[in-house]
C-alpha positions in Angstrom: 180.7 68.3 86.9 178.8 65.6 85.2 178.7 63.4 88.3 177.0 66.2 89.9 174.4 66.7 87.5 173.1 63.4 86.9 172.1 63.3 90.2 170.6 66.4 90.4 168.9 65.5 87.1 168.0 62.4 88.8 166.9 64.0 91.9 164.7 66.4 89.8 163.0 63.7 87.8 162.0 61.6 91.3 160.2 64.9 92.6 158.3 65.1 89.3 157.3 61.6 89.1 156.4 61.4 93.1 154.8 64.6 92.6 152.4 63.5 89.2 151.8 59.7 91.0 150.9 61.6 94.7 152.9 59.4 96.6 151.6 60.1 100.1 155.4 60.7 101.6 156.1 63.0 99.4 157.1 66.4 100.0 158.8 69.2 98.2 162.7 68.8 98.5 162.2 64.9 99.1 165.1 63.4 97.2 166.8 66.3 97.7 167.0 65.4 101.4 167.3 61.8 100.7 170.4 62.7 98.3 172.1 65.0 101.3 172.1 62.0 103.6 173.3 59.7 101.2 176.3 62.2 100.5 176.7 62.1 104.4 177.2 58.5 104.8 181.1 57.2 105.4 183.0 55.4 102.4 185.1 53.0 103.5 187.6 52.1 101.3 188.0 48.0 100.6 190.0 46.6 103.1 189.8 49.3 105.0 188.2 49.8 109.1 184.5 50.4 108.5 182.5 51.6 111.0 179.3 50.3 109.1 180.1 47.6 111.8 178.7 49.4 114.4 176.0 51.9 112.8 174.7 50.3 109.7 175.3 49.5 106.3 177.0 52.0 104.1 177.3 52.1 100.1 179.6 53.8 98.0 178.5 57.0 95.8 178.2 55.8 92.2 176.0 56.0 89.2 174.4 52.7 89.8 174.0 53.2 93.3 172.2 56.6 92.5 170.0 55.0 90.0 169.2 52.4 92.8 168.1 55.1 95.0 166.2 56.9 92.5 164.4 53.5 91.9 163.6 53.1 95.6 161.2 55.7 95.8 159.3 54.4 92.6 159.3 50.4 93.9 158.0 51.8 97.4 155.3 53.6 95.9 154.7 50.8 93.8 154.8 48.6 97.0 152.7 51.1 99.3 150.3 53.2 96.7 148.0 50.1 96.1 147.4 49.6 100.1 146.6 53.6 100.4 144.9 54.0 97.4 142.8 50.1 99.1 142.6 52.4 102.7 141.3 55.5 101.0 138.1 53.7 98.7 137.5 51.9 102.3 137.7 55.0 104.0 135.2 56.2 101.1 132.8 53.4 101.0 132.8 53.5 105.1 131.7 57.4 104.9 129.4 57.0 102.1 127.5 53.7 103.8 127.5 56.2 107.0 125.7 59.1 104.7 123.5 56.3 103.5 122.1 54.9 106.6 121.9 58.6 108.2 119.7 59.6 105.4 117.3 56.6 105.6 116.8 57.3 109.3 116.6 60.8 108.8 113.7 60.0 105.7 112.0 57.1 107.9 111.6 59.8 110.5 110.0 62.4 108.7 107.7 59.7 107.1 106.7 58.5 110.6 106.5 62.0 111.7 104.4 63.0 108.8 101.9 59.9 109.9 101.5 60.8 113.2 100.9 64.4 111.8 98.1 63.0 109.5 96.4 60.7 112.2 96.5 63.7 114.8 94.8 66.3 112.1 92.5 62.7 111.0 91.3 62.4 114.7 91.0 66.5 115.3 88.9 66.5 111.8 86.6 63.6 112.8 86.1 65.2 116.6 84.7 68.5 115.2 82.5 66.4 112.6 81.1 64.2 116.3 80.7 67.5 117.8 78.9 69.4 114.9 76.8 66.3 114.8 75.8 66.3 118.5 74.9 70.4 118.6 72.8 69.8 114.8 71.2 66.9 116.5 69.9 68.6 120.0 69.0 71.7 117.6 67.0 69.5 115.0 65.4 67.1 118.1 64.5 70.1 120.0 62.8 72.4 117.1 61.3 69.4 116.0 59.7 69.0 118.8 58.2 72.0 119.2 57.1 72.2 115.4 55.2 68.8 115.7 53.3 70.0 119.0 52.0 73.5 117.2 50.7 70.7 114.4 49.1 68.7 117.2 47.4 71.8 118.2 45.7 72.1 115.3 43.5 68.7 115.6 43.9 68.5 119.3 44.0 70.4 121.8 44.9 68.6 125.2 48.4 69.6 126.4 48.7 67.9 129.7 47.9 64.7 128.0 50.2 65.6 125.5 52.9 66.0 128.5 52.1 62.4 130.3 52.0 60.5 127.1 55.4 61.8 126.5 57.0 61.7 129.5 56.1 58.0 129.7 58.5 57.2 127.1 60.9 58.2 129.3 60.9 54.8 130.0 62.9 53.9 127.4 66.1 55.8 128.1 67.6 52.8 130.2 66.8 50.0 127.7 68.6 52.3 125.1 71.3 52.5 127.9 71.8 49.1 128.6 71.5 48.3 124.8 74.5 50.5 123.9 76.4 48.9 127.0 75.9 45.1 125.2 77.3 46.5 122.1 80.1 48.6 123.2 81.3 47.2 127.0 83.8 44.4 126.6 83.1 43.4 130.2 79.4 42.9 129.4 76.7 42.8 132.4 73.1 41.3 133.6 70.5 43.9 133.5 70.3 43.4 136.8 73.3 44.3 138.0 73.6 46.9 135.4 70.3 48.5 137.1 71.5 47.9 140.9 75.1 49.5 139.5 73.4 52.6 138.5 71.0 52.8 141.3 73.6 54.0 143.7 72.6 57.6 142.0 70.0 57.9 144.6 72.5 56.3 147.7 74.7 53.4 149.0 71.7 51.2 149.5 70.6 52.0 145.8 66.7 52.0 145.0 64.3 51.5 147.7 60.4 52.5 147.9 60.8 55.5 150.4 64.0 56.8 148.3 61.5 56.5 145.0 58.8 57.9 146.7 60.9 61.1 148.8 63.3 61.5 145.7 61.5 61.1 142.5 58.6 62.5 143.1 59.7 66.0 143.4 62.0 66.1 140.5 59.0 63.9 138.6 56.6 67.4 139.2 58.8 69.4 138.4 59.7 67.3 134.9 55.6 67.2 133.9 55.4 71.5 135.1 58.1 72.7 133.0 56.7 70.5 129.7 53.4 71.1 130.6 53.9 75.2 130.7 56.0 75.2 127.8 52.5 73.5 125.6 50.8 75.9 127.3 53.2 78.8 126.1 53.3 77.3 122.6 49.4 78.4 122.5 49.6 81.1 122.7 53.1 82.5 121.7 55.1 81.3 118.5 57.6 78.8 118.6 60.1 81.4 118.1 59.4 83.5 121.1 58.7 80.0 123.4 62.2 78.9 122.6 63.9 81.9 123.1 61.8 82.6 126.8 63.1 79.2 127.4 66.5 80.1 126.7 66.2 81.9 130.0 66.0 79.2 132.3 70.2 79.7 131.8 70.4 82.4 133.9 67.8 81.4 136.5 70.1 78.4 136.9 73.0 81.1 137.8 71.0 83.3 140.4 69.4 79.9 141.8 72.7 78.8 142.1 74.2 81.3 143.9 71.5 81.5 146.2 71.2 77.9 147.2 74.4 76.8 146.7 76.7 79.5 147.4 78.3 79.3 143.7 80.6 81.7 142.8 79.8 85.3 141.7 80.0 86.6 138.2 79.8 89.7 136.7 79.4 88.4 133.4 76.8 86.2 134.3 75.0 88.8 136.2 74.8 90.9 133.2 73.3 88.3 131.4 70.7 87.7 133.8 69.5 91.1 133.6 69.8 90.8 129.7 67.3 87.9 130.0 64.8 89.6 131.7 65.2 92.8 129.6 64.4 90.4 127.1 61.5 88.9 129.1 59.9 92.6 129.2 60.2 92.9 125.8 58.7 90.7 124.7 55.7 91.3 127.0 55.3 94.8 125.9 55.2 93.6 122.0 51.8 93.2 122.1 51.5 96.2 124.9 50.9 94.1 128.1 47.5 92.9 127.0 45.6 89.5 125.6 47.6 86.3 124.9 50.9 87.4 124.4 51.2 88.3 128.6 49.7 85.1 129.6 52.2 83.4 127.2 55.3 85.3 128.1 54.4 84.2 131.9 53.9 80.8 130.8 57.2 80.4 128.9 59.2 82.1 132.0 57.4 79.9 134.4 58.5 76.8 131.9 61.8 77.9 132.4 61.8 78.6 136.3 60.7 74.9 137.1 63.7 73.8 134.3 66.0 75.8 136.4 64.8 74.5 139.5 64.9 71.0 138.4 68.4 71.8 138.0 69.4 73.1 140.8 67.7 70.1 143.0 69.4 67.3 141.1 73.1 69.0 141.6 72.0 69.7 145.4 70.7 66.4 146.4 71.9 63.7 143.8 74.7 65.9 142.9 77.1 65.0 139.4 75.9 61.4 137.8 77.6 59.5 134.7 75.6 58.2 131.7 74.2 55.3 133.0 73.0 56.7 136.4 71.3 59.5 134.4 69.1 57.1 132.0 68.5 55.4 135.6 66.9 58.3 137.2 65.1 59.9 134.2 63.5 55.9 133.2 62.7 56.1 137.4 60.5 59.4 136.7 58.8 58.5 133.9 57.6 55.0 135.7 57.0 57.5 138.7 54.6 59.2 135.8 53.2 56.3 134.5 51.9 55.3 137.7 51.2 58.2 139.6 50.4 61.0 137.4 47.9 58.9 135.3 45.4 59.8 137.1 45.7 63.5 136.5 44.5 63.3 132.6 42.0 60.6 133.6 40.2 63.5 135.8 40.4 66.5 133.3 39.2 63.9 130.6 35.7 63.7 132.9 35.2 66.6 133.9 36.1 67.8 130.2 38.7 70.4 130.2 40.6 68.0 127.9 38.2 66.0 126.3 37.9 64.3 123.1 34.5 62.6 122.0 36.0 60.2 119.2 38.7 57.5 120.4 39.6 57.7 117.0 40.1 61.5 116.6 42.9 61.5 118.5 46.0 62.2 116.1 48.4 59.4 117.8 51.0 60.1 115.0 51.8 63.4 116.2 51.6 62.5 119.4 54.3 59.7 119.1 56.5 62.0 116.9 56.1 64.7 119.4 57.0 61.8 122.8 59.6 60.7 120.2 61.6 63.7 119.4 61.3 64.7 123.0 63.3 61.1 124.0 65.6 61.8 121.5 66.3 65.2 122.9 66.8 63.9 126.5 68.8 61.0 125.0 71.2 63.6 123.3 71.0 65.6 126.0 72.4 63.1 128.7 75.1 61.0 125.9 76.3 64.8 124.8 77.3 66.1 128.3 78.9 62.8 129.0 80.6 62.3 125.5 81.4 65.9 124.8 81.3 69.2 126.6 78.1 70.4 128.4 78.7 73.9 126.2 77.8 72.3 123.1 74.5 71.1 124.2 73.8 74.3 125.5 74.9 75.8 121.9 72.3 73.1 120.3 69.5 74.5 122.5 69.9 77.9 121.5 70.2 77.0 117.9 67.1 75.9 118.2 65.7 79.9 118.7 66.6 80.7 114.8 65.4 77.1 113.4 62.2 77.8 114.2 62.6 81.3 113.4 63.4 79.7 110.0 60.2 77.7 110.0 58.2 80.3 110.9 59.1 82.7 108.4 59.1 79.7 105.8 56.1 77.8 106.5 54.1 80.2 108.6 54.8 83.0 106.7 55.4 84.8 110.2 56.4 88.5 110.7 58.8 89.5 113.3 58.2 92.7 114.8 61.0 94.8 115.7 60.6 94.6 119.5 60.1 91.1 119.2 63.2 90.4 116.9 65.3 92.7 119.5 64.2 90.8 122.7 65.3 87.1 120.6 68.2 88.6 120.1 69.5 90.4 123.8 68.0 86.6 125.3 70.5 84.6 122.9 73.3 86.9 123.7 72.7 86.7 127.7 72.2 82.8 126.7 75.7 83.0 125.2 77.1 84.9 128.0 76.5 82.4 130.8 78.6 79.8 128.7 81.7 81.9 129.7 83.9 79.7 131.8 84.4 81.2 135.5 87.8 82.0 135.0 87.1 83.6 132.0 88.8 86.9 133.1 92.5 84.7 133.5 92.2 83.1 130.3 91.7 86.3 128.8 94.7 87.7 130.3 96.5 85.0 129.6 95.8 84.4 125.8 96.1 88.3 125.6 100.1 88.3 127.4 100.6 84.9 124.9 100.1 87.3 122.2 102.3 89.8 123.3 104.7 87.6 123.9 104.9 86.0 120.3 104.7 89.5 118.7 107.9 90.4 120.6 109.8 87.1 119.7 108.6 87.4 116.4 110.1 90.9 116.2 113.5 89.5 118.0 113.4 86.8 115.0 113.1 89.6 112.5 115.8 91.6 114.3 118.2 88.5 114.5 116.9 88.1 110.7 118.1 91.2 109.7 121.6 91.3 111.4 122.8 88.4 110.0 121.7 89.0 106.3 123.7 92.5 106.6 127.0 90.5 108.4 127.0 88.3 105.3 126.3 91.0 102.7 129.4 92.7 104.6 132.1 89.6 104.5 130.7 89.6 100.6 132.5 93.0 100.3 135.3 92.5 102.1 134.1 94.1 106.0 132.4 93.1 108.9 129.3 95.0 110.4 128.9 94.6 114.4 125.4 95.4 114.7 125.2 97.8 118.3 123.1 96.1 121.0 
């Protein structure tokens, strides 16, 4: 009875102590087990056959051979615990240095990803400041220009030398050119191959005398026409109304086009047209068809028919040009100026229909802040279409309609009329209207259906949303909600 218990007892007290020290081959019932196949094993009785021979070693059942056994258990975990407990901190310190390095990628990602993000939204932010810069400065240069000649006017009064003395600085643009190309280019060269370069603008032979004498001279007329008609206009008109009459030269450009060059047709930029002229009649009938205001109105339109016209011409004959071929051709017309069209003032000095007696009385700082303002206005005009988008130059030039409004009302002390205000204002908006893309109509489709479209995958989000915030408020209590599709 006793021999039984002690190894129970025995038995018992190896489960608790494998069980508190969490031997790794432990398992409910273990010495139990191991006790069952010790009471298996074959006792062979001394001197007697053993078949231990042949299967193994067998002991005999006694109290020291149970306390042996019950000792094995403790001296193996002894033996194995310290290599498990070694595999299991390696096992630890292996996962952990894993977590480690995953996080340190994972935070070196989002800090490179959060650079790229701040360079992207640096170079966005510092494009719209460029691009606000270019439409302030054609809208300043422009108004400026205009202001300063309606000075002039008031000490002297001779437009068309006002016109060749500023065309003439035209001179200048391809100095200014080929200065910017020595301080930007890394592959810098000669002036002279830099000119024969951009002399391919007028053909593959570049610059000869006939091709100066058949090209520029048309496009040099038309140049001194439209400047000299829009002084003439500024005579007689305010610089308000000039500047938006001028605005119109937009949608002669359009109807020119699509006459001579077959563009394509637009409704949009049809009704602008039409808005233009409303405009046009407008503001001929402020002042009820009669005295100055007429012959101004006709000479701001006809300022802006020669403009379009120039246009036209250019893209017909010469077709697109870069930067440099650009300051080429308009340096080309004003030498074409300087040397042909010299003449002109010469004759209207002698027979006096612009005559000044005193050398001296001419005001030659107006002058050269008028020819000034107007190169910087060219200059803008030609760097802006090549550095930026063509739109925003045409959004600087019809800024220019409420700076001098601005001026006007400031330093003039002028008041608008309400015919007058309402022609400014339909000529600006057909102005806007021809800066519609031609596939306006897509785009507009198109951004409208990508609207849609987010809408209804936002509401899918919502719905998806929804569904699984009431599946988990349902396993909280204990059911499941299949939502129905």
């Amino acid at each position: 009875m006793d021999g039984k218990a002690a190894p129970n007892g025995v038995a018992t007290i190896e489960d608790r102590i494998l069980r508190i020290t969490g031997y790794y081959g432990y398992y409910p019932g273990y010495s139990s087990q191991k006790s069952a196949s010790r009471s298996s094993v074959i006792q062979c009785k001394p001197g007697g056959n053993c078949p231990s021979r042949h299967r193994g070693m067998t002991r005999q059942l006694s109290p020291l051979s149970v306390a042996e056994d019950s000792a094995a258990p403790i001296l193996e975990l002894q033996n194995r615990s310290p290599s498990g407990i070694c595999r299991h901190s390696r096992v630890e310190r292996q996962s952990r240095s894993e977590e480690g390095t995953q996080t340190h990628t994972e935070s070196s990602s989002q800090e490179a990803e959060g650079q790229t993000r701040c360079q992207s939204c640096t170079s966005t932010f510092l494009k719209l400041i460029w691009r606000f810069l270019i439409i302030l400065s054609v809208s300043s240069s422009w108004v400026g220009t205009t202001q300063f000649v309606k000075i002039t006017y008031e000490t002297f009064d001779c437009p068309f030398f006002m016109t060749w003395f500023s065309t003439n600085w035209n001179i200048m643009v391809f100095p200014i050119y080929y200065s910017g190309h020595l301080a930007t280019a890394q592959e810098k060269h000669s002036p002279i191959k830099k000119f024969r370069e951009c002399s391919r603008i007028f053909g593959e032979d570049g610059l000869t005398l006939k091709l100066f004498l058949k090209r520029t001279a048309p496009f040099s007329i038309l140049w001194t026409l439209t400047n000299y008609l829009y002084l003439l206009a500024l005579k007689k008109l305010t610089a308000t109304d000039v500047s938006a009459l001028f605005c119109c030269n937009k949608a002669f450009v359009f109807l020119l086009s699509w006459i001579v060059l077959k563009d394509r047709f637009m409704g949009a930029r049809i009704v602008a047209a039409i808005m233009a002229i409303t405009g046009i009649v407008m503001m001929a009938y402020a002042d009820g068809f009669q005295g100055d205001s007429i012959i101004g109105v006709a000479y701001a339109v006809g300022s802006a028919s020669t403009s379009a016209l120039y246009k036209v011409l250019f893209k017909m004959f010469l077709g697109s040009a870069n930067f440099g071929e650009a300051a080429h051709f308009v340096s080309t017309v004003g030498f074409f100026n300087l040397i042909f069209i010299s003449v002109t003032p010469i004759i209207l000095y002698f027979t006096k229909v612009e005559y000044w007696s005193p050398f001296s009385a001419v005001p030659w700082g107006y002058l050269c802040g008028v020819a000034g303002l107007w190169l910087a206005f060219n200059i803008l005009v030609n760097v802006g279409v090549v550095l930026t988008y063509p739109i925003l130059i045409s959004i600087g030039t019809v800024l220019s309609v409420p700076g001098n409004a601005a001026v006007d009302l400031l330093k003039h002390k002028m008041i608008f009329s309400v015919v007058r205000l309402g022609a400014t204002i339909i000529i600006c908006i057909g102005f806007l209207l021809m800066l519609l893309p031609e596939e306006w109509d897509e785009i507009t489709l198109r951004f409208i259906n990508s609207l849609k479209e987010k809408k209804s995958e936002d509401h899918a989000d919502d719905i998806t949303d929804s569904s699984v915030h009431t599946r988990s408020r349902s396993r909280a209590n204990g059911t499941v909600s299949i939502p129905l599709a």
